[in-house]
DRENDO-1510 file (C-alpha; in Angstrom, 1 decimal, always signed):
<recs>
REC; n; res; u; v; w
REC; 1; UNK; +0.0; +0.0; +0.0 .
REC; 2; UNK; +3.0; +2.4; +0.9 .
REC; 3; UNK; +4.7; +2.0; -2.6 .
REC; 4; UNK; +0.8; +2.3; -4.2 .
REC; 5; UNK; +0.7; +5.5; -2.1 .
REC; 6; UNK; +4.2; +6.7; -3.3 .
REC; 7; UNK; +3.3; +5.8; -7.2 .
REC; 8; UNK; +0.2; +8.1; -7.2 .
REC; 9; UNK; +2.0; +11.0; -5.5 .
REC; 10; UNK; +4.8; +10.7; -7.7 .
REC; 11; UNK; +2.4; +10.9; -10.3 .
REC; 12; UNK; +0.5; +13.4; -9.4 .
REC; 13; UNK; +3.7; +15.8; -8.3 .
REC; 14; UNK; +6.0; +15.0; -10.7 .
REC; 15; UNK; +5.3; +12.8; -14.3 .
REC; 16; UNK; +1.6; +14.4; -15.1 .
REC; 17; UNK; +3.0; +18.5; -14.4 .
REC; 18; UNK; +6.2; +17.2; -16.5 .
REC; 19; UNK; +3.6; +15.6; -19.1 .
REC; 20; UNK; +1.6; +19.0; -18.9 .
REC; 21; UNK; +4.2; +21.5; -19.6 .
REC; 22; UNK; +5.7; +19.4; -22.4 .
REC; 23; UNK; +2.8; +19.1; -24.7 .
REC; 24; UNK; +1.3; +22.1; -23.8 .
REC; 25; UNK; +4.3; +24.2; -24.8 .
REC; 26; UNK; +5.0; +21.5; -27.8 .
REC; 27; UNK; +1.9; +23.5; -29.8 .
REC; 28; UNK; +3.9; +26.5; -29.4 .
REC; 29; UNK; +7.6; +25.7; -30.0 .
REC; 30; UNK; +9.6; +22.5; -30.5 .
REC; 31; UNK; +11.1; +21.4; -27.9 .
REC; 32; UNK; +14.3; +19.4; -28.0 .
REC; 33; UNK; +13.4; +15.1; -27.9 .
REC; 34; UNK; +15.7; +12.6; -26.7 .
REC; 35; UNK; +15.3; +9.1; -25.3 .
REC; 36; UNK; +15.4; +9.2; -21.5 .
REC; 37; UNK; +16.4; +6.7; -18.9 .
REC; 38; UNK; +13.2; +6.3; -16.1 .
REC; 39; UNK; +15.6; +8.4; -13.8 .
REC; 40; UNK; +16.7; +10.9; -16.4 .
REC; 41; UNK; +12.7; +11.6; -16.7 .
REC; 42; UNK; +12.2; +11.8; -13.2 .
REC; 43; UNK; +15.0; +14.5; -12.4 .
REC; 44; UNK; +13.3; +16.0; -16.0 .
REC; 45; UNK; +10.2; +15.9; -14.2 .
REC; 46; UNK; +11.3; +17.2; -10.8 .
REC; 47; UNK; +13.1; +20.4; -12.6 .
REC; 48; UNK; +9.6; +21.3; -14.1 .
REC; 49; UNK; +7.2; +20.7; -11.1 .
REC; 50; UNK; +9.6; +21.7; -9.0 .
REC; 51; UNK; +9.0; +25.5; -9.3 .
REC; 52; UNK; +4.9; +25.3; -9.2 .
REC; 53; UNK; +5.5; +23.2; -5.8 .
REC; 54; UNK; +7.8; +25.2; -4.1 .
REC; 55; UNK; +5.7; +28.4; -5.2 .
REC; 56; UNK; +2.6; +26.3; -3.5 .
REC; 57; UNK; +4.6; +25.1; -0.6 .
REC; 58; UNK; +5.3; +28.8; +0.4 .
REC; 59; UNK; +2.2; +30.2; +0.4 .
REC; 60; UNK; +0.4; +27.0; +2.0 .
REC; 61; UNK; +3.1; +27.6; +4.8 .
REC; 62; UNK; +2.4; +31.4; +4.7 .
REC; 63; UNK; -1.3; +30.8; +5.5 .
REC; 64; UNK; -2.0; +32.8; +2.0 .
REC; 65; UNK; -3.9; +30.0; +0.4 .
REC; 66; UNK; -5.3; +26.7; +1.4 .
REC; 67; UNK; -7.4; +25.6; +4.1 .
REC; 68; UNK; -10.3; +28.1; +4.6 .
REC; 69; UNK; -9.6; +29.6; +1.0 .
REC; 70; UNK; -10.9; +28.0; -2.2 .
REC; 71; UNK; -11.6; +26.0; -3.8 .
REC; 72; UNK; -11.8; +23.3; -0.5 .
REC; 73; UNK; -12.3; +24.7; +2.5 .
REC; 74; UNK; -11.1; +22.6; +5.3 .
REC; 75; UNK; -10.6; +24.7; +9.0 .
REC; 76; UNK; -7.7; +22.7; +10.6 .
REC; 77; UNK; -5.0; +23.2; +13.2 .
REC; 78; UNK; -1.5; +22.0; +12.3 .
REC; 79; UNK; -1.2; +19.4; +15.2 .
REC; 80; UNK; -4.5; +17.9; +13.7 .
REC; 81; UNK; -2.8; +18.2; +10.2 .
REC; 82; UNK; +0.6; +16.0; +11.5 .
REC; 83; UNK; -1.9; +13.7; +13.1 .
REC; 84; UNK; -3.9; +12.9; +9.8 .
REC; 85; UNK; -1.0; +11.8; +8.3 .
REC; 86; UNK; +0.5; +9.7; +10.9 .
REC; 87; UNK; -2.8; +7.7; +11.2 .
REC; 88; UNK; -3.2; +7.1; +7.2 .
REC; 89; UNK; +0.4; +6.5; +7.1 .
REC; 90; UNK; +0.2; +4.1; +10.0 .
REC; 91; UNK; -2.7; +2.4; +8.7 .
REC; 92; UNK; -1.1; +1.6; +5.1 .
REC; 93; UNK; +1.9; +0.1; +6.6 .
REC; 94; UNK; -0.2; -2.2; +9.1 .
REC; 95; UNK; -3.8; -3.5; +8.2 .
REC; 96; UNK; -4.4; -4.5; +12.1 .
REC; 97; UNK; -3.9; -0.9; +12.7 .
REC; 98; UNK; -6.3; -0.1; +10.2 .
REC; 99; UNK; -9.0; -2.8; +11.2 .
REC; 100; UNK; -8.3; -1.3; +15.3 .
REC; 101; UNK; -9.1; +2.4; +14.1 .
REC; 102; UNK; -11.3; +2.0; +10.9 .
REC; 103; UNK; -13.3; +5.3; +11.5 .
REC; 104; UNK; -10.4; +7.3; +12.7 .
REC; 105; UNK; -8.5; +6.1; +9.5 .
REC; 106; UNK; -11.3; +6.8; +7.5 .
REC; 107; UNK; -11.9; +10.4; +8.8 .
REC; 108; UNK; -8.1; +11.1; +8.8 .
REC; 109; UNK; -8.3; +9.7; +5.1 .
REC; 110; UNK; -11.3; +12.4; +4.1 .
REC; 111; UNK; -8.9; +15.4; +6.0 .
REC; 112; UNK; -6.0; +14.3; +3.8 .
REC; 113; UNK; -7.6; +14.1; +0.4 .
REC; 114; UNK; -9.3; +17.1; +1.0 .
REC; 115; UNK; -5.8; +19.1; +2.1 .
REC; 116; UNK; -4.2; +17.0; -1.1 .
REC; 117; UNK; -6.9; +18.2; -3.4 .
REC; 118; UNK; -7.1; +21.9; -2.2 .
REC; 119; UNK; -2.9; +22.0; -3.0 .
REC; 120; UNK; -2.8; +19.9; -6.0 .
REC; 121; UNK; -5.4; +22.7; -7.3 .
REC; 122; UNK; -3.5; +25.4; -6.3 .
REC; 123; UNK; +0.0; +23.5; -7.9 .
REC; 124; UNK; -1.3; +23.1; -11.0 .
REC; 125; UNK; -2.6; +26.3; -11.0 .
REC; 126; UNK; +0.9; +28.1; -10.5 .
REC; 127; UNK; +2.1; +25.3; -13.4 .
REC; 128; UNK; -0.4; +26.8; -15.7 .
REC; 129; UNK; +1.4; +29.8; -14.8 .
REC; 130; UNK; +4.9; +28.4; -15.4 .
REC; 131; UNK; +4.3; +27.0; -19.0 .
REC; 132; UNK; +2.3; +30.1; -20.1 .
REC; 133; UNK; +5.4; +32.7; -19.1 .
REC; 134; UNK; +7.8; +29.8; -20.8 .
REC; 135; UNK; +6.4; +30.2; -23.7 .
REC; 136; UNK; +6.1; +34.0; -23.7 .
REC; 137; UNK; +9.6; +34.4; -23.1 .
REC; 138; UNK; +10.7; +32.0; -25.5 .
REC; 139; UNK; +8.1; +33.1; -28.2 .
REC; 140; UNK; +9.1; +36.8; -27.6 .
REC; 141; UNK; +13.0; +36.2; -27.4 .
REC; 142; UNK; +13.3; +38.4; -30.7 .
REC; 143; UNK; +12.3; +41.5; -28.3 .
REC; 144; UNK; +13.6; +40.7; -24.9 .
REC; 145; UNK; +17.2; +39.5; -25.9 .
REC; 146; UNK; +18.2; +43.2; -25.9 .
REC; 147; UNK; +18.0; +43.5; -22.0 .
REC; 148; UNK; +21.2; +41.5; -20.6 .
REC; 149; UNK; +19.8; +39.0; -18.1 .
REC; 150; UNK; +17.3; +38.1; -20.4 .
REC; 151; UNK; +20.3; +36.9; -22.5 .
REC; 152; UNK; +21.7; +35.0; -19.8 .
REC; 153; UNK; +18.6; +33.4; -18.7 .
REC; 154; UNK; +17.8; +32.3; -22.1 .
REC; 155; UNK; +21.1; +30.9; -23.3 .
REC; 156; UNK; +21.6; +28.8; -19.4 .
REC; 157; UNK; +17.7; +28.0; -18.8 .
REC; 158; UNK; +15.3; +28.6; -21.7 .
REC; 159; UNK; +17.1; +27.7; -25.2 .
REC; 160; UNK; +18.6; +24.1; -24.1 .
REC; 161; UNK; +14.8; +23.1; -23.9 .
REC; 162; UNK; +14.2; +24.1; -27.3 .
REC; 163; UNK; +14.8; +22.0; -31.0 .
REC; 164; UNK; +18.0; +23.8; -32.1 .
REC; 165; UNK; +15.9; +23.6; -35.9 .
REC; 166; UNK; +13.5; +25.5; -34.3 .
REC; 167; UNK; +15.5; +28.1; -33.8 .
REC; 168; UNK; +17.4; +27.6; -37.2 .
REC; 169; UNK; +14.5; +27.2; -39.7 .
REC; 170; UNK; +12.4; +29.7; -38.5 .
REC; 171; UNK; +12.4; +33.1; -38.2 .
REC; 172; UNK; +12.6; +33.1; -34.4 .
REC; 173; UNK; +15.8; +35.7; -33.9 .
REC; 174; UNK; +13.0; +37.8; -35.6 .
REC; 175; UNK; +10.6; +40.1; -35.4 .
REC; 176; UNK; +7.2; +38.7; -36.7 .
REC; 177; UNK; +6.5; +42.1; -38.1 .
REC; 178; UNK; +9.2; +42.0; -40.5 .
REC; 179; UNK; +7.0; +39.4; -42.4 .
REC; 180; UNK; +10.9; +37.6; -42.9 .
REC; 181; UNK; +10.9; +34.1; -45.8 .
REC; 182; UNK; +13.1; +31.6; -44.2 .
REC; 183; UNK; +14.9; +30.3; -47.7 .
REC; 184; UNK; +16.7; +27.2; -48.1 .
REC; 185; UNK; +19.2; +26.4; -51.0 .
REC; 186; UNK; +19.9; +22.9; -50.4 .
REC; 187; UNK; +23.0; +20.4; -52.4 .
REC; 188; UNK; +20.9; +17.0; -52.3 .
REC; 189; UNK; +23.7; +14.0; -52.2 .
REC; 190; UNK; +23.0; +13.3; -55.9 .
REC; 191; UNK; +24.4; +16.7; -56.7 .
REC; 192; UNK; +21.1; +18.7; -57.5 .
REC; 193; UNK; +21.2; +22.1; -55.9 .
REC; 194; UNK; +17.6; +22.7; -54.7 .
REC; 195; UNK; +16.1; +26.3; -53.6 .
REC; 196; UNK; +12.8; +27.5; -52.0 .
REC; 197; UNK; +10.9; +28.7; -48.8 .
REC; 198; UNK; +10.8; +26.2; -46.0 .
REC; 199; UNK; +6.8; +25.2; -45.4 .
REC; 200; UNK; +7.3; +23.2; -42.8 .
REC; 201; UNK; +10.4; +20.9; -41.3 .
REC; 202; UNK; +9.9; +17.7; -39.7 .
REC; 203; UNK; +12.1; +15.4; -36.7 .
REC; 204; UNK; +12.4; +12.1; -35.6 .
REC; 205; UNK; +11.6; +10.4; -32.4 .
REC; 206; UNK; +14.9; +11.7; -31.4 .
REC; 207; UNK; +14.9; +14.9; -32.4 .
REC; 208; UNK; +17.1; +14.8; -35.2 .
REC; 209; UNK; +15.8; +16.2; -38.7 .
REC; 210; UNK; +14.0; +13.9; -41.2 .
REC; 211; UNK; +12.9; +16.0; -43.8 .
REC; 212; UNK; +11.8; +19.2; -45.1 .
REC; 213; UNK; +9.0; +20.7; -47.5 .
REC; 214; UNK; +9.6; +23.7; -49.6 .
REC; 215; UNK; +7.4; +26.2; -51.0 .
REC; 216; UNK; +7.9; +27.6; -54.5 .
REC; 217; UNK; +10.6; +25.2; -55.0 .
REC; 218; UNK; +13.3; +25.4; -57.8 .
REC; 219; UNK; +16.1; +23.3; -59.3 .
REC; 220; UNK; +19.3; +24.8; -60.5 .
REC; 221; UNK; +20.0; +23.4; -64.2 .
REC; 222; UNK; +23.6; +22.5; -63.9 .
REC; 223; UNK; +23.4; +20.8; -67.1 .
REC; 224; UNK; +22.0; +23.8; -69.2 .
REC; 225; UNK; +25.1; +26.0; -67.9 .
REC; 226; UNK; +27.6; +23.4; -68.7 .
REC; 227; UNK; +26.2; +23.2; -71.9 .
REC; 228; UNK; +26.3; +26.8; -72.6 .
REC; 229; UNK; +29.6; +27.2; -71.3 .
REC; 230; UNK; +31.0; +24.8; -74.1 .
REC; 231; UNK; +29.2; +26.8; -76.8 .
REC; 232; UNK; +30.6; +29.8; -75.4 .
REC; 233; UNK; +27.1; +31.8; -74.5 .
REC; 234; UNK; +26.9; +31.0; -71.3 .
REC; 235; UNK; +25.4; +33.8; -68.6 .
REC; 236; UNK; +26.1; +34.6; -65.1 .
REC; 237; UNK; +25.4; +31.6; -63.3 .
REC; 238; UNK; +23.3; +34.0; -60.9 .
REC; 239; UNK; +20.6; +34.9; -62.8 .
REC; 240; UNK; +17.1; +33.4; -62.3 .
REC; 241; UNK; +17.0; +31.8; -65.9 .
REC; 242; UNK; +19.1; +28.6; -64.8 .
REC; 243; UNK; +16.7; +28.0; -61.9 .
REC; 244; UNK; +13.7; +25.9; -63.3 .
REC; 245; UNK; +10.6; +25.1; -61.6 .
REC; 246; UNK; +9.5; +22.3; -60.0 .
REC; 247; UNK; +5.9; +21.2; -60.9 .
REC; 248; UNK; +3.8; +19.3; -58.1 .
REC; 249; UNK; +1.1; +22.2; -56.5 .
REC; 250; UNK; +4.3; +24.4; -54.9 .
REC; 251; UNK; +5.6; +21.6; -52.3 .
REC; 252; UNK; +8.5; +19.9; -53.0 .
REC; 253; UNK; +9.7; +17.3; -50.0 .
REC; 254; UNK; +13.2; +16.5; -49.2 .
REC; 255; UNK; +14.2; +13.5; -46.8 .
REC; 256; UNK; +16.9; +14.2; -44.5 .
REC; 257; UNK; +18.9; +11.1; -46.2 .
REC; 258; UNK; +19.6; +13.2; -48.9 .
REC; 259; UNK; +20.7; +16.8; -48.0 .
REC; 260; UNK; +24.1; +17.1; -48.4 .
REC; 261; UNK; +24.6; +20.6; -47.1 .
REC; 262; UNK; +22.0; +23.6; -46.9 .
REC; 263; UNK; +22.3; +27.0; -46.5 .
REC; 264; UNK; +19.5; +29.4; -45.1 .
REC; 265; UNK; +19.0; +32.7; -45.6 .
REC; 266; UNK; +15.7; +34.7; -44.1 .
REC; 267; UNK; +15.1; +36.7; -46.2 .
REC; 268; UNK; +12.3; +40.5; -45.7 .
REC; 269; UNK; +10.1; +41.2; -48.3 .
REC; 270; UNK; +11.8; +43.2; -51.2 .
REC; 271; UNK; +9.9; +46.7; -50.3 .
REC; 272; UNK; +11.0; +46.4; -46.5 .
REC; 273; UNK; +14.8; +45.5; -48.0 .
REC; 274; UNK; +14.6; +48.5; -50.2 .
REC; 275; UNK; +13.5; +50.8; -47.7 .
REC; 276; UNK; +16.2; +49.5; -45.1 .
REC; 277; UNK; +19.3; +50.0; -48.1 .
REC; 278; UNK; +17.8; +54.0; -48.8 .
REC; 279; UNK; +17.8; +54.2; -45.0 .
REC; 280; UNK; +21.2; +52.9; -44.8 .
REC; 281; UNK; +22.6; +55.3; -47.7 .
REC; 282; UNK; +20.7; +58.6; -45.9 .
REC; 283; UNK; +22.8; +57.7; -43.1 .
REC; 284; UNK; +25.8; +58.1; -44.7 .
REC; 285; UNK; +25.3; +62.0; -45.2 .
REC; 286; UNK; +26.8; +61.5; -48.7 .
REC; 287; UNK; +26.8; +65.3; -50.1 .
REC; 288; UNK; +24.9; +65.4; -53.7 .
REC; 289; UNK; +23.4; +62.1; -53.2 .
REC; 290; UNK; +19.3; +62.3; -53.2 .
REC; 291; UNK; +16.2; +60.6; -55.0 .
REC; 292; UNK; +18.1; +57.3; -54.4 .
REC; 293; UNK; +16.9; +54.1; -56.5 .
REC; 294; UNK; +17.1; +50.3; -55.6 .
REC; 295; UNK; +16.0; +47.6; -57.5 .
REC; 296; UNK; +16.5; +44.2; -56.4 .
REC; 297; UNK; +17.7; +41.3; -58.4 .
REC; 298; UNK; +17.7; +37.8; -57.0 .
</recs>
């Protein structure tokens, strides 16, 4: 009965708040995923309700919450409290003590789910709280990374939780504002050099990448330059008219198994771009310079 006991308040206090916080802040951001041992996911679990708990603990002790508060209201005195627990606890280690006191056991046992209930409320109440400012200060690290603690926080607490290709193919050192593409050229192993905006990216069991679908994707036409180069009309290997299409409704999937290398590039919207080069030149001061022009060309 003890190790029953000890199972469902481990439970309760340490794998579902764990189990909570993970999926909940899963729709949000990607966290990082690696196989665990059973003790690597309890000290996992212990790190995350630990806060909650000790938030709880404090302000159970400080008479702030609990007992005649909601959401169970149970008027007590601490001796009473110590007593309760020494007669459940007394009676799940010995069933004659049990069958001797039955009715104080089972009024004890009311006092002490009741007390259980009203502070498992309350902890998963300030665990709500936990994984809601998580996400926030991970979702807004664009903004707060300018204040120095913040920095410091993040790089020693906040980012080791989170999918290092979260943080690489999105645009999450960014403002959403800036409307930013997060572009891809990627050197398959077969030596075709793919391009395009990344849709969505995808991870395996352990966290590791598996694949990736592009938008608007293109394929560089190797062949057509070589070609050309031997016929001696060959253009800058830049320009847009070696990059062909790829037909298939805009989504084009690669499998991790055959990316080479890729490079990625997040890229603003060409107006916002322009804007930030005349910016850039009107801080220069240069004398005789005005009505400046940019064009883009990819």
């Amino acid at each position: 009965m003890i190790a029953l006991i000890a199972s469902a308040l481990l439970g309760l206090y340490v794998f579902v708040p764990y189990i909570f916080f993970h999926r909940i802040s899963s729709l949000f951001i990607r966290l990082k995923k690696f196989q665990r041992t059973k003790t690597e996911e309890i000290v996992a679990g212990i790190i995350v309700a630990g806060l909650p708990f000790v938030a709880t603990l404090f302000l159970f002790s400080a008479g702030w919450i609990g007992g005649c508060c909601v959401p169970y209201s149970l008027p007590d005195a601490p001796r009473q409290n110590v007593s309760d627990y020494r007669i459940v606890f007394d009676a799940a280690y010995t069933d004659r003590y049990f069958t001797d006191h039955e009715q104080a056991t089972w009024d004890a046992l009311d006092r002490v789910y009741r007390r259980q209930a009203d502070f498992l409320v309350w902890n998963y109440f300030f665990l709500v709280l936990e994984t809601a400012g998580f996400i926030m200060l991970v979702h807004y690290y664009w903004y707060f990374r300018r204040n120095a603690f913040y920095r410091w926080f993040a790089s020693h607490v906040l980012l080791p939780a989170v999918s290092e290709w979260h943080i690489l193919l999105t645009d999450f050192n960014f403002s959403p504002h800036e409307e930013r593409r997060v572009m891809a050229d990627i050197m398959s192993k077969d030596d075709i050099l793919y391009r395009g905006d990344i849709a969505e990216y995808f991870l395996d069991c352990s966290g590791e990448l598996s694949g990736l679908l592009l938008k608007n994707p293109e394929r560089f036409q190797f062949e057509k330059l070589k070609e050309e180069r031997k016929t001696g009309v060959a253009k800058d290997k830049d320009t847009d008219e070696y990059w062909k299409v790829i037909p298939g409704g805009g989504n084009f999937y690669l499998p991790n198994n055959n990316i080479g290398s890729m490079n990625i590039r997040y890229a603003l919207p060409e107006s916002a771009f322009e804007q930030l080069i005349r910016d850039a030149v009107q801080r220069l001061n240069l004398k005789g310079v005005s009505n400046i022009s940019v064009q883009l060309h990819r």
